[in-house]
N, C-alpha and C positions, 0 to 999 in steps of 0.2 A: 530728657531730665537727668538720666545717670551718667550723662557727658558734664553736663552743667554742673551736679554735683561732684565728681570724680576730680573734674581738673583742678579746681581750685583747692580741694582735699587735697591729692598728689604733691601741688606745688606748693602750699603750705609744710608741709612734711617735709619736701625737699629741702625748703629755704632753712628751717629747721634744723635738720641734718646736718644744713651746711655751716649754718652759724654757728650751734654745736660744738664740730667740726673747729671750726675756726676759732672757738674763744675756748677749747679742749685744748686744744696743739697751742696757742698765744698763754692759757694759762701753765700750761706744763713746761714750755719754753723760760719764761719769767723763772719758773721756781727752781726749775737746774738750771738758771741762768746762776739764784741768788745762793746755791746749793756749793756749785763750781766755786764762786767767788768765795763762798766762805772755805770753801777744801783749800784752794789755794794759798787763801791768807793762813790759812793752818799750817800747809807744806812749810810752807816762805818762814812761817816762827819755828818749824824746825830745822830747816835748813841754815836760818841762822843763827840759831843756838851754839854759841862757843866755836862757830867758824872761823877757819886759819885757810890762807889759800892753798897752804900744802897739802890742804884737804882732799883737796878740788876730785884731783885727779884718782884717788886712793877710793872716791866711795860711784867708784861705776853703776854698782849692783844694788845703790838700796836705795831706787827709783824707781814710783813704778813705771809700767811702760805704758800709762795712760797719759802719762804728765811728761810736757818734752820742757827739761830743765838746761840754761846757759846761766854760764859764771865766766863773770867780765871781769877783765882785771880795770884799773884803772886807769891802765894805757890802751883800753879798749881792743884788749888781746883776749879770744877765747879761750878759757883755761880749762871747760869742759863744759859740751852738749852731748846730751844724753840720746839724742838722735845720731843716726848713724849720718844723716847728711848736712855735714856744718851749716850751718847759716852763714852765707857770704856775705850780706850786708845785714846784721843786725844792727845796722843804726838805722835803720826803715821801722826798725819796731819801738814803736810813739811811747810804751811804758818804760822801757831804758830810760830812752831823754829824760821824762820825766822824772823817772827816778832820779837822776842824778842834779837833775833842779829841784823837786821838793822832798827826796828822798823815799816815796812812794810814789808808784808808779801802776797805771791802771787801762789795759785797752780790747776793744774787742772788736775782731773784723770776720767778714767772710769768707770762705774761700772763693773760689775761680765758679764753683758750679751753684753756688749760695741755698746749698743745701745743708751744709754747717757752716758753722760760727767756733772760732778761736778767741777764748777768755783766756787776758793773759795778765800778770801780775807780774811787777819788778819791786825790789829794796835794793837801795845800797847801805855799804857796813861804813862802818866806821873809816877803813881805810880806802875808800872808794870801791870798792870791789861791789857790781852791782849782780844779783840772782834774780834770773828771769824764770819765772814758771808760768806754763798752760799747756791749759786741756780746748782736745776739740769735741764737740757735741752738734747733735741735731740742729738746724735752727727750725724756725716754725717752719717756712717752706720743706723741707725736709723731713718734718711730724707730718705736715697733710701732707705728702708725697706716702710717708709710710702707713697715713691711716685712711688713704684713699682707697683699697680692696672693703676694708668695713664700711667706707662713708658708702661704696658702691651695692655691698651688700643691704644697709641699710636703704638708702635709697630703694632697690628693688623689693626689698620687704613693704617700704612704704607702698611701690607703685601696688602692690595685690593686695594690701591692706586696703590701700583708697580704694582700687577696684570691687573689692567684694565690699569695701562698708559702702560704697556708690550704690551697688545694684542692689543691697538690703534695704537702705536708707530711702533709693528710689521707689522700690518696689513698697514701702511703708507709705512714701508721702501717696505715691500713686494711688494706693489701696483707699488711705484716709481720703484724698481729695475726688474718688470715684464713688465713695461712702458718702458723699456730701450732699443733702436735701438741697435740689434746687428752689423746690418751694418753701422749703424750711432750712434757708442754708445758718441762722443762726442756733440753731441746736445740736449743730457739729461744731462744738468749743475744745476737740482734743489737741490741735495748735494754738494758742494764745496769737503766734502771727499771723495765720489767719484771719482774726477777728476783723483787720480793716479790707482786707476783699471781699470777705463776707458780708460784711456791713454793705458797701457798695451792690455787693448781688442783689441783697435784700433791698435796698432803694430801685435798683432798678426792676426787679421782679415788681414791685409796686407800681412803680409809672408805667411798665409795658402791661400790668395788666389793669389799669384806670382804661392805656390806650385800647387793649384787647377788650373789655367791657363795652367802651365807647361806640367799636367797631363791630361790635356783637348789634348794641342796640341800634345801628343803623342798616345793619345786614337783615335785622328782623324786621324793621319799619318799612325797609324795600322790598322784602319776601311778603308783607303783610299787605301792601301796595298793589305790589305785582299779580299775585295771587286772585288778591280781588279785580282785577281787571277784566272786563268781557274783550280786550282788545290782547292781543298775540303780542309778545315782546321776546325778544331775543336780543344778548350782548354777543359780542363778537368781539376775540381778541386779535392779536396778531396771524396773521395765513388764516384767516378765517374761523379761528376754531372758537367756538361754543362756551363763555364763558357761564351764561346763565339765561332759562327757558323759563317762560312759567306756564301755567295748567291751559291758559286756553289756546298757546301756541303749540304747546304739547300733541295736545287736541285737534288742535287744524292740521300741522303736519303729521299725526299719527306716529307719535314718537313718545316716550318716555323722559324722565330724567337721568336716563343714563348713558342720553347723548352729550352731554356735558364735557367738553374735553375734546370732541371730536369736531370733524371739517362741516360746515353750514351744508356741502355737498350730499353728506348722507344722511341728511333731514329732507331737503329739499333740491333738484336738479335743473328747475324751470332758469331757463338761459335770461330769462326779465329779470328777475334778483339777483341774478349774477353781477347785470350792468349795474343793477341801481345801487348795490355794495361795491363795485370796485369804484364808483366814482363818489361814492361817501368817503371810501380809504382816500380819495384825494382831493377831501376837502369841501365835497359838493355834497348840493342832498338830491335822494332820487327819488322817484316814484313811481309807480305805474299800477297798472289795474289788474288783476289775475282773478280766474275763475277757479275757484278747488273747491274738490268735493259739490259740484254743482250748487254754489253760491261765489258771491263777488268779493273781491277783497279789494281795498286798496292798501298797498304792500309801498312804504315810505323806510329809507333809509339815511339815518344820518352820522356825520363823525363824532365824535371823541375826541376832545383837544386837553389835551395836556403840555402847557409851555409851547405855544402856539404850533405842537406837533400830534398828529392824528394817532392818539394811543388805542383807541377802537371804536366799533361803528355798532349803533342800536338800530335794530330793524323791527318795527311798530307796523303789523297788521290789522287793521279795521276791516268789520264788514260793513259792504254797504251795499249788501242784496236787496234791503227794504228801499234804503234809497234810491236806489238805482232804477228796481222797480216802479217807485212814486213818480221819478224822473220821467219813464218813459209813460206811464199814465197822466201824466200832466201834458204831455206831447199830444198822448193819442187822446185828452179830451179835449186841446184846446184845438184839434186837427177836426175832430168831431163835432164840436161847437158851434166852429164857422161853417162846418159843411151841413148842419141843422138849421141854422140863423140863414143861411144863404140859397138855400131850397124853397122855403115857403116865401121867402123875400121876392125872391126873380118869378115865382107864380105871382105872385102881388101886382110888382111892375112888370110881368111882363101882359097881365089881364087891364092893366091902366094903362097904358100906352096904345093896347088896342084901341080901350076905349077913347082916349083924349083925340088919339088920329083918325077917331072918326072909321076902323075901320070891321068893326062887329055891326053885327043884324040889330037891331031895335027888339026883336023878339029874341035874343040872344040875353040879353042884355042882364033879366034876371040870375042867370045863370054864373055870367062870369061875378057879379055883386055877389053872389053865393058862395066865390069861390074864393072870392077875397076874403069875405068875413071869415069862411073857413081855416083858411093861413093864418088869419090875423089872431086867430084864436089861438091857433098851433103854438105863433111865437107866444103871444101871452102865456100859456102851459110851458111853455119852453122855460121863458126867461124867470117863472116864477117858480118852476123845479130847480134850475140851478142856483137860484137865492136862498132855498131851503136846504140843498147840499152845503151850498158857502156858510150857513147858518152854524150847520152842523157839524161841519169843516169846524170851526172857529170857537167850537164847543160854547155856544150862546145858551144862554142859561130860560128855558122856557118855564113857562109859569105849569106848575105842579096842581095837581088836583085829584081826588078819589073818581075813578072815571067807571060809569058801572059799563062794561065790553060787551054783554049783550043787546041793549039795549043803545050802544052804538052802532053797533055791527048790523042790524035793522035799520038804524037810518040813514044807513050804506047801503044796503040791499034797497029802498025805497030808490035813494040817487039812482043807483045804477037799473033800476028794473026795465026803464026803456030799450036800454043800451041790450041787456038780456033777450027781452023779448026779442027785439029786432034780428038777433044772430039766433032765434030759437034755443037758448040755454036757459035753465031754470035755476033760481039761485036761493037755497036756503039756510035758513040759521037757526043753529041748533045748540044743545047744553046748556051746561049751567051758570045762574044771574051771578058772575064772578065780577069781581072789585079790581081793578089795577088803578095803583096811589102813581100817578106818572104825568105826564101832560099829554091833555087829552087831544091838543092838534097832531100831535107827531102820531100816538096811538090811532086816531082817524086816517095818517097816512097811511099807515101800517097797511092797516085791513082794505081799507079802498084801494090801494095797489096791487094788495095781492089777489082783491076779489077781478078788478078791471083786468089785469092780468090774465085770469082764469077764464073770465068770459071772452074774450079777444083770441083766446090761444087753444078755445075750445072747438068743438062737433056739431053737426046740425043735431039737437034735438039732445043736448050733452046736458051737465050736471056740473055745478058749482053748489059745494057744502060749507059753511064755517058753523064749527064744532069750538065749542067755549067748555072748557074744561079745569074746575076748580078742584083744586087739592093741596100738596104740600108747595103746589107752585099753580101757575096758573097757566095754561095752556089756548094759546089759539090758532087753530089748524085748519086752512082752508087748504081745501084739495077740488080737484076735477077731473073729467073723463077726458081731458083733453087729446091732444096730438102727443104730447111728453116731450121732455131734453131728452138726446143723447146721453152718455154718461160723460165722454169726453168734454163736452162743454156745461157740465154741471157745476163746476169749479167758479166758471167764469162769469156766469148769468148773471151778480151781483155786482158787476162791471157799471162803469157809468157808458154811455149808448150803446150796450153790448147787446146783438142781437145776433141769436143761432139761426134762425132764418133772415135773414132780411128783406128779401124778396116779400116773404108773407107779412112783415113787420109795415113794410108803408102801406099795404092795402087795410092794416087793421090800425095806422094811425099811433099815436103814443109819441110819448119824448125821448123813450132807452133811458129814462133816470128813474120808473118807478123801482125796479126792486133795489135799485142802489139807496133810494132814501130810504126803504123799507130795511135795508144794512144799517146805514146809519142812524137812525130812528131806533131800532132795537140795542143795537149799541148804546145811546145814547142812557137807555133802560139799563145794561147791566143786563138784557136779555141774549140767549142762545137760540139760536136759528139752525134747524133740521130741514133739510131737503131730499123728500124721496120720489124720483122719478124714473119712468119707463116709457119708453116709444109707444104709441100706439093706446097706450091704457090711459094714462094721468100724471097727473103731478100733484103731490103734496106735501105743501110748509108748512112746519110747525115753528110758531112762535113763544117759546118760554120763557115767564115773569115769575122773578122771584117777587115773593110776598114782602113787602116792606114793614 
C-alpha cells in the first residue's frame, strides 16, 4: 500500500516541479526578453540623440559593457564596435538590413551552445548611418540549466516528503481499514470512498451468511439424522480421513468424536473394510459381513460423486446379529422339521409295507396297528404345534377373554393325571382363584406344556406343583423334583426342537415345540418368563401376567 501511495505522490510532485520549473524559466525568459528590448530601444533613443558620425569614434567609454554597440556608415564601413572583436560580416545581422529597409530593425538568435539568446536592435539616422545595439542573456534552456541544482533539490525534498506522507498516510488508511467491522462494515463511515466497498462487504456479508445459515440448517438435519440412527455411519474424505462419525459408530468402534480428522485406520484395522473402501474410492460399492464385539455387522461402502468424480466414500454399518441368528434358526427348524415329519413317517411305511407284503405274524399284527396310530398321532401333534407357532409367528389376533387360571390349570391336571400316574408323578394345583384377561387357548398351552413337560422330565415317585399366585401381577409357577437343565443349556431350552437330552427325549415322546409355544404364547401376553433350574433337584417356570 505505501508503494501504491508513494509513487504516484512522488511523481505528481515531480511533474510539478518540473512544469514549474518550466513555465518559471519560459516566464522569466519572456519578461527580460521584453525588459532587454525595451533597454535597447532606450540606448538606440540615446545613442541617436543629436548624432554626427564624428562622434563615432570620440565616445568609446560611455558604453556599457553589457551592450555590444556598431555604427555603420552608409557605405557599410564600421566606424565603431564596442567589442574588441570586429564583426567581419555584419551583414549576417538580419536587424541592419532591416533597418535600412524599414529604418528599424529587430532580431534575435542563439548562440552555438543555445543557452543564450542575443537581442538585438538596429536604426538608421537620417544620413544612412545605421546603430546596432544588443545584449546577451540567458535563454529558457539556459534558466533550467541554472535552476536545475533547485529543480534537484526540490525533487529530493519531494522524494522524502512523498516517502514519509506515503508511510503516515499508509499506516492511517491501514489502521482505518483494519478498524473496519466486517460484520458491521457500514458503521466505519470515516472515508466517504469507502462507502462503495463497504456497501459491496455488506451485500456480501448477507448472501454468504443467508448461505452459512442455509448450511447450518442442513449440517443440523444431517447431525439430527445421523444421531438418530441405530445403524453406524461414517464419511470419508480424501486418503481416508474421517470427515464425520455419529454416536452409534462411535460406539461399535469404540471411538470418540475426536477422531474426526484422522485416518479410518485408527478407528478400525480389519483388512475387509479396507477392501470394501478402496473399491468404493473407485466407483464400486462393497460389502461384506464382520463380526465386532461379539455380534454381526454388515459393513457396506459406497462412493461420493461429485462431477462424475469420487469426492468421498460413506461406510454404513448394520447389525444383523438378530437376523443372522433368525437365519440360521430358520435353517435349523426347517432341518429339524423334515427330520421330525420323516421319523414317524418311515415307522408308518415302514410297518405297512410289512404288512401289505404279507410279511408279519397274524398275532403281530395288533401290534404294528398300534404302532402306526401311535406315529400317526405324533405327526398330528407335530403338524398342529407348528400351525400354532406359524400362528404366533404372524401375530394372529386370538379371541380374548377373563380366563379364571385356577380353575384351568385343574382341567390340566384332570388331562394329564394318566400320563402322571403312569410315570408314578403326582401333580398338584395350588393358590389363589386369579383372573388373567388373555385368551384362554394360548393360556391352556401355557400351563399344559409346562405341566407335560414336568411330568416327562421327571423321578419315579417325583412331584409336579402349579402354584397360582395373585397379586400386583399374577403369577403361575410350575416347578418339579425333576432331573433339572444344566445351566449351560438353559438359555436354549425355549428353542424350537431343542432338546438337552435327546436320547431321553424320544423315549418320553413330545414334538421339541412345547416350551417354544409356551415363549411365544407368554409373549403374545406381554408376560415375563423366569427359569430356575438345577441338576438333580428340579426345575421351575414362572410365568408373569400383568393385570389388564
Amino acid at each position: 500500500m505505501r508503494k501504491k501511495i508513494f509513487w504516484p505522490c512522488f511523481l505528481i510532485s515531480a511533474m510539478l516541479i518540473i512544469l514549474c520549473s518550466v513555465v518559471i524559466c519560459a516566464a522569466l525568459s519572456f519578461s527580460y526578453e521584453n525588459s532587454a528590448k525595451r533597454q535597447l530601444s532606450a540606448q538606440l533613443d540615446v545613442l541617436t540623440y543629436d548624432f554626427t558620425p564624428s562622434e563615432a569614434e570620440n565616445r568609446p567609454n560611455s558604453y556599457s559593457e553589457d551592450y555590444h554597440v556598431l555604427i555603420i556608415s552608409p557605405e557599410n564601413e564600421v566606424l565603431y564596435d564596442s567589442q574588441s572583436e570586429a564583426v567581419e560580416d555584419y551583414s549576417s545581422l538580419y536587424d541592419i538590413n532591416q533597418a535600412r529597409e524599414t529604418e528599424e530593425g529587430e532580431y534575435i538568435y542563439n548562440d552555438g551552445s543555445y543557452m543564450r539568446k542575443v537581442i538585438c536592435r538596429a536604426r538608421m539616422l537620417a544620413d544612412g548611418t545605421v546603430i546596432h545595439i544588443s545584449v546577451s542573456q540567458l535563454s529558457i534552456w539556459g534558466m533550467l540549466l541554472r535552476a536545475l541544482p533547485v529543480a534537484a533539490a526540490a525533487l529530493l525534498f519531494a522524494f522524502f516528503a512523498s516517502l514519509i506522507f506515503s508511510k503516515a498516510a499508509g499506516k492511517s488508511i491501514a489502521d482505518k481499514v483494519n478498524g473496519i467491522s466486517l460484520e458491521a462494515p457500514l458503521e466505519s463511515d470515516d472515508y466517504e470512498e469507502f462507502t462503495p466497498l463497504l456497501t459491496k462487504i455488506e451485500h456480501y456479508n448477507r448472501r454468504m451468511q443467508t448461505k452459512l445459515d442455509k448450511l447450518k440448517r442442513r449440517r443440523s438435519e444431517f447431525y439430527a439424522v445421523t444421531e438418530g440412527m441405530s445403524e453406524g455411519l461414517i464419511v470419508l474424505g480424501k486418503s481416508g480421513t474421517i470427515l464425520s462419525i455419529n454416536k452409534a459408530a462411535q460406539k461399535l468402534f469404540n471411538t470418540d468424536a475426536n477422531c474426526k480428522g484422522k485416518n479410518i485406520l485408527t478407528v478400525y484395522r480389519g483388512t475387509a473394510i479396507q477392501d470394501i473402501i478402496e473399491r468404493a474410492w473407485r466407483g464400486e460399492h462393497g460389502e461384506t459381513v464382520q463380526e465386532i464385539s461379539g455380534r454381526e455387522y454388515r459393513l457396506s461402502a459406497s462412493p461420493v460423486t461429485t462431477d462424475e468424480k469420487t469426492a468421498g466414500v460413506y461406510v454404513l454399518a448394520v447389525d444383523i446379529t438378530e437376523k443372522a441368528q433368525a437365519e440360521r434358526m430358520r435353517r435349523e427348524f426347517t432341518a429339524n422339521v423334515s427330520h421330525e415329519l420323516k421319523t414317524p413317517l418311515h415307522s408308518i411305511m415302514g410297518a405297512a409295507e410289512l404288512m401289505e407284503n404279507g410279511l408279519m405274524k397274524p398275532e403281530d399284527a395288533p401290534q404294528f396297528i398300534e404302532r402306526i396310530h401311535s406315529e400317526a398321532k405324533h405327526l398330528v401333534e407335530l403338524v398342529n404345534d407348528i400351525i400354532r407357532l406359524s400362528q404366533l409367528d404372524e401375530n394372529t389376533d386370538f379371541p380374548k377373554e377373563t380366563v379364571p387360571v385356577k380353575e384351568l390349570a385343574s382341567e390340566i391336571a384332570n388331562a394329564l393325571s394318566s400320563e402322571a400316574e403312569s410315570r408314578n408323578v403326582s401333580l398338584v394345583i395350588a393358590g389363589d382363584e386369579a383372573k388373567i384377561y388373555g385368551s384362554k387357548r394360548l393360556i391352556y398351552e401355557i400351563i399344559y406344556n409346562l405341566c407335560d413337560n414336568a411330568i416327562k422330565y421327571n423321578v419315579p415317585g417325583g412331584k409336579v406343583e402349579v402354584l397360582i399366585q395373585d397379586g400386583e401381577t399374577v403369577r403361575i409357577i410350575v416347578s418339579d423334583t425333576g432331573i433339572g437343565i444344566p445351566k449351560e443349556y438353559q438359555q436354549r431350552i425355549f428353542e424350537r426342537f431343542y432338546r438337552v437330552d435327546k436320547s431321553h427325549s424320544r423315549s418320553t415322546g413330545g414334538t421339541g415345540l412345547g416350551l417354544s409355544i409356551v415363549k411365544h404364547a407368554a409373549e403374545y401376553h406381554n408376560a415375563k418368563i423366569t427359569l430356575d433350574s438345577e441338576v438333580g433337584k428340579g426345575t421351575s417356570i414362572t410365568i408373569e401376567f400383568l393385570k389388564s
